[in-house]
N, C-alpha and C positions, 0 to 999 in steps of 0.2 A: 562423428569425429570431432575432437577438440579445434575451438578456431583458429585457423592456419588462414595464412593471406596467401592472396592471389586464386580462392576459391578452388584447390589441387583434387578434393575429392577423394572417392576413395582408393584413387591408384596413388596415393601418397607415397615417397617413400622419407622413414622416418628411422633417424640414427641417435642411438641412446649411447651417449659415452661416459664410462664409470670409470673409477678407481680399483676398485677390489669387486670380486663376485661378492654375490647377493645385494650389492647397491640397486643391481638394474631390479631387484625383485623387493627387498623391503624398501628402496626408495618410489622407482618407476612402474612397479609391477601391474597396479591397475590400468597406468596408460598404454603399458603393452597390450596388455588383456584388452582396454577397450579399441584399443587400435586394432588390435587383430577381428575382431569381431567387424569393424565398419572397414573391410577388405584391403587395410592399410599395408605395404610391406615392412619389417622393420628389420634392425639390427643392434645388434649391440656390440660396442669396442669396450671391451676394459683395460687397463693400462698396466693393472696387476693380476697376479694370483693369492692373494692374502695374505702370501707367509708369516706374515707376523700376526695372524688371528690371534684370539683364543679360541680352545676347544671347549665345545661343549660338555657336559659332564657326560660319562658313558658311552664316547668317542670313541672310537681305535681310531687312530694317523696309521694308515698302510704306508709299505716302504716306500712310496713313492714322495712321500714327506705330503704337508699340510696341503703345499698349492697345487698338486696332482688333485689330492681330494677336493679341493676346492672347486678348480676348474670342471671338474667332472660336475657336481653339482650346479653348476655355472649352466655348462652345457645341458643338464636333464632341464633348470626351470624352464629356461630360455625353450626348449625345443615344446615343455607344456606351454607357456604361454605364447605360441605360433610364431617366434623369432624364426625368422629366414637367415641368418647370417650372423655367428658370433667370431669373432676377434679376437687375442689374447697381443698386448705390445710390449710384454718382457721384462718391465720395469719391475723392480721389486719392492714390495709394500714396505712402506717405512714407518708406521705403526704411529702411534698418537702424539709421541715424544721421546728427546734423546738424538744423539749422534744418529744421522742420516750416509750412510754409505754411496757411493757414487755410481751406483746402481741401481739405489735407490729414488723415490718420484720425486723426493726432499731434495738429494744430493744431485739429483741429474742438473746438468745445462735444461733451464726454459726452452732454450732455441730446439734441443733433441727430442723435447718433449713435442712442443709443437710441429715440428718432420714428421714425427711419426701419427700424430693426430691427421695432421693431412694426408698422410699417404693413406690412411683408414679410410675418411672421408671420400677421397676421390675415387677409390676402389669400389667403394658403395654408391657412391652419387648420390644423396641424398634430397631431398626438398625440403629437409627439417632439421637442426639437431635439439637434441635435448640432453642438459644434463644436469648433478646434482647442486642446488644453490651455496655447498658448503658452508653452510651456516650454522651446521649444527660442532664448529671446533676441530673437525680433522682434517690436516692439514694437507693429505692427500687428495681431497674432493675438491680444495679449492683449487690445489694444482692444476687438476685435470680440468675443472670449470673455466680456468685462466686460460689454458690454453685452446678449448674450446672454442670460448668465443671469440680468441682470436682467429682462430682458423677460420670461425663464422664468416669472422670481416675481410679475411681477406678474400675467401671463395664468392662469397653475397651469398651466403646461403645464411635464412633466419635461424636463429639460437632460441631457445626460450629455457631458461631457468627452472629446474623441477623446485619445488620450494618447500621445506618445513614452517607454514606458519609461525608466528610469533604465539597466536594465540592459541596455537594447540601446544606449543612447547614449556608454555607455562604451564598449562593443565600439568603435563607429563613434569616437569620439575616439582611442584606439589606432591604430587605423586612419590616422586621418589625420593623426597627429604621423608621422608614418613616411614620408606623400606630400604634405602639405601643411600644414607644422608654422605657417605664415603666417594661415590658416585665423580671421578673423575669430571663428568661433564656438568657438574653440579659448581665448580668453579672456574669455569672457563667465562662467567661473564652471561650475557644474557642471549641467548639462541634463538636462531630464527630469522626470517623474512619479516619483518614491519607488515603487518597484512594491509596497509595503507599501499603498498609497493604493489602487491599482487595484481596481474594483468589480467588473468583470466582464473576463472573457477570451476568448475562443474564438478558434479556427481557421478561418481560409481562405485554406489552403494550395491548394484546388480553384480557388480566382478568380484564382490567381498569373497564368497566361498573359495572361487578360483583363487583370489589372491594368495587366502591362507594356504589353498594345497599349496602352492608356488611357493610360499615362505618355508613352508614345511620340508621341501624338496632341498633344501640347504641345512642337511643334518647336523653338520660338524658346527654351526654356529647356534646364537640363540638369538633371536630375532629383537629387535628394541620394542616390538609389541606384545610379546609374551606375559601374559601377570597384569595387567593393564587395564582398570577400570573398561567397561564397554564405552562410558563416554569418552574416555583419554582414545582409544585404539581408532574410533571411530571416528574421531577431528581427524587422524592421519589417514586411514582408509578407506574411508567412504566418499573422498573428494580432492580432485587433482587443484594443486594449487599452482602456478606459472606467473613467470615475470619473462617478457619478451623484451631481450636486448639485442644491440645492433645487428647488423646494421638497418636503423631507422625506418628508411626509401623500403626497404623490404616487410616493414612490419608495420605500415601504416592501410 
């Protein structure tokens, strides 16, 4: 198991909260995988269903529109990588940029956001959460990051930060001034965790295969690993990166 305080073991229980499906699997998907393996129970809350993805090419959208399909893929990874318990909080995906509806994670009250993060939380009772460090520009992940760790501080329950390196997000910028200089995320400015910030690191290079069925399992999108030099793919999949924030007393 990854280092958690207060020595929990592996009756852990450990809550992943995302934004949009397939976060919990191209961002978290190895910590599930290894969590699940060292007898951990986990869960996943996401706040949305996609809608505002894109389709991958050679997609059919059933009538049930994108975030049916989505969720369905939500629920298939989740169930391969031994998630006990997934979540859906009805917020709707408000996409990268542009006018945010009020149903949306952009347009919501903070305060409703947070209600509903806790009522997740306490459903599940937790000993852990983890979510994504939003650093790589959408504005969704920080949302839901935001409200996270505040729900961490006011429960006491430890938060720790899922992280995109600095230093693999560079690789991966390189990278894609080279095939896709157009690349939205190409002017947002510089991505990433500072990997001077990073708390904790380790390896699992052994959950890679599982990882990619898992990634694969989310057809209708295209994964930001796809096409990706083996060293670029491999800064991000081969090793959990984390920043443990408040509250403090609990993470010391």
């Amino acid at each position: 198991m990854f280092p958690i305080p207060n020595g929990c073991g592996p009756l852990l229980r450990i809550q992943v909260v995302v934004a949009h499906p397939d976060d919990e699997t191209f961002g978290c998907g190895s910590l599930l995988l290894h969590a699940c393996v060292a007898g951990a129970t986990t869960a996943v809350t996401c706040a949305t269903r996609g809608e505002a993805g894109e389709v991958a090419p050679g997609v059919e959208v059933p009538a049930g529109g994108l975030g049916s399909l989505r969720e369905s893929e939500l629920r298939e990874a989740a169930a391969f990588m031994g998630v006990r318990r997934v979540e859906l909080l009805d917020f709707r995906d408000s996409g990268m940029s542009g006018d945010a509806g009020p149903l949306t994670l952009a347009g919501a009250d903070p305060a409703e956001i947070r209600d509903a993060v806790r009522e997740a939380v306490d459903a599940f009772g937790p000993d852990v959460l983890v979510t994504l460090d939003g650093s790589d520009g959408h504005r969704d992940h920080a949302i839901v990051r935001d409200a996270t760790v505040d729900v961490g501080g006011e429960l006491g329950v430890p938060v720790y930060l899922h992280c995109l390196p600095r230093s693999a997000m560079r690789l991966w910028a390189q990278h894609m001034e080279t095939v896709d200089p157009s690349s939205t995320y190409l002017h947002l400015g510089e991505l990433g965790t500072p990997d001077e910030e990073l708390t904790t690191v380790f390896g699992t290079r052994e959950h890679l295969p599982a990882r990619w069925a898992a990634i694969r399992l989310h057809r209708s999108q295209v994964s930001p690993f796809e096409g990706l030099p083996e060293e670029v793919a491999s800064a991000f999949l081969c090793a959990e990166h984390l920043v443990a924030v408040r509250p403090a007393e609990l993470l010391s």
